[in-house]
C-alpha positions in Angstrom: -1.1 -29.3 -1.3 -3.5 -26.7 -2.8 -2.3 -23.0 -3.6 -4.1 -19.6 -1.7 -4.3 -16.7 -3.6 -4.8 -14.0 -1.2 -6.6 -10.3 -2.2 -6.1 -7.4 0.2 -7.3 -4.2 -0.8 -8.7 -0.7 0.5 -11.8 0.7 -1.1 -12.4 3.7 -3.0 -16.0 5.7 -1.7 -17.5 4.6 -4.6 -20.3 1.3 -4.2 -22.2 1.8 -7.5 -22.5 -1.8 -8.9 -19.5 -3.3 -6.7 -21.5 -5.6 -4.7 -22.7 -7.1 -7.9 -19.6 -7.6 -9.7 -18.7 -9.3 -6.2 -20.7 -11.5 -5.9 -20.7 -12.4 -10.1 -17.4 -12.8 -9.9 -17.6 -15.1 -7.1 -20.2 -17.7 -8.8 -17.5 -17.8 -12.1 -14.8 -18.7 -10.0 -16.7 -21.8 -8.6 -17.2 -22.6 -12.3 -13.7 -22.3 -13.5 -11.8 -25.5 -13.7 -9.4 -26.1 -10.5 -11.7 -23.8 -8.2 -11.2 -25.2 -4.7 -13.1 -22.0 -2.1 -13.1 -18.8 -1.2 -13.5 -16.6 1.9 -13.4 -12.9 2.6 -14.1 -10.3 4.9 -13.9 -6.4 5.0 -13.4 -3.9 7.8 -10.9 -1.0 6.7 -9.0 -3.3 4.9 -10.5 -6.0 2.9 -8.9 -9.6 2.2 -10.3 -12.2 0.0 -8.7 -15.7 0.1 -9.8 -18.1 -3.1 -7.9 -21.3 -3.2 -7.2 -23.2 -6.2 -5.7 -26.7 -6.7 -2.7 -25.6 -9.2 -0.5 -22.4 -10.4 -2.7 -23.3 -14.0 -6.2 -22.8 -12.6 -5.0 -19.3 -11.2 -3.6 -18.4 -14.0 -7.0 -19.4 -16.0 -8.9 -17.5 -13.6 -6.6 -14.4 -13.9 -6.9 -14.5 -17.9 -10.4 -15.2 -17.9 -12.6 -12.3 -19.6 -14.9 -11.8 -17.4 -12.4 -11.0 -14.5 -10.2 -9.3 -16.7 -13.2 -6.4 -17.1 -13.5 -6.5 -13.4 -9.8 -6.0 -12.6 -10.0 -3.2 -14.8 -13.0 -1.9 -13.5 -11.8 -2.1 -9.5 -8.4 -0.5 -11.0 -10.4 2.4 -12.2 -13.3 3.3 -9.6 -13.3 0.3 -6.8 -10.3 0.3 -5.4 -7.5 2.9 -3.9 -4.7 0.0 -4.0 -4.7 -3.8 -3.7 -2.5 -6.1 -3.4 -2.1 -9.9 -4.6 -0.6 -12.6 -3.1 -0.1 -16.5 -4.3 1.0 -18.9 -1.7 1.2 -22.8 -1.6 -0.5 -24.6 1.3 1.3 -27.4 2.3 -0.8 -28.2 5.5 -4.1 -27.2 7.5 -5.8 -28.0 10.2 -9.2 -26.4 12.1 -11.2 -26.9 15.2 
């Protein structure tokens, strides 16, 4: 059992330094303590899925400083609205 926590959002026009922040904020995450993967994709809506091994390592992540500037910075110019989702994963399978 692992826990998803799962980012939807729709974009603002602006780009200026997004793609950066992005992909910074993906290499912390990796570093922080409990960090299990992530994926994402974006067409009109974009959804990012990190998974994390406890409700502790999310909240860690969601606290941390770093990510703390970029929420506030996709609040003010990234993002029209997002939305964030925690859910447990009790199974999975793939082919």
């Amino acid at each position: 059992m692992y826990y998803a926590v799962i980012f939807t959002s729709i974009r603002t026009e602006t780009e200026e330094g997004y793609a950066e922040m992005a992909e910074k904020m993906e290499q912390l995450a990796k570093q922080q303590p409990g960090f299990i993967g992530v994926e994402s994709a974006r067409n009109e809506i974009g959804i990012t899925v990190s998974y994390w091994e406890s409700l502790e390592a999310i909240k860690n992540w969601k606290m941390n400083l770093d990510h703390l500037e970029a929420q506030q910075k996709g609040r003010s110019t990234w993002y029209k609205n997002y939305k964030v989702r925690i859910a447990k994963v009790e199974r999975e399978y793939e082919f």
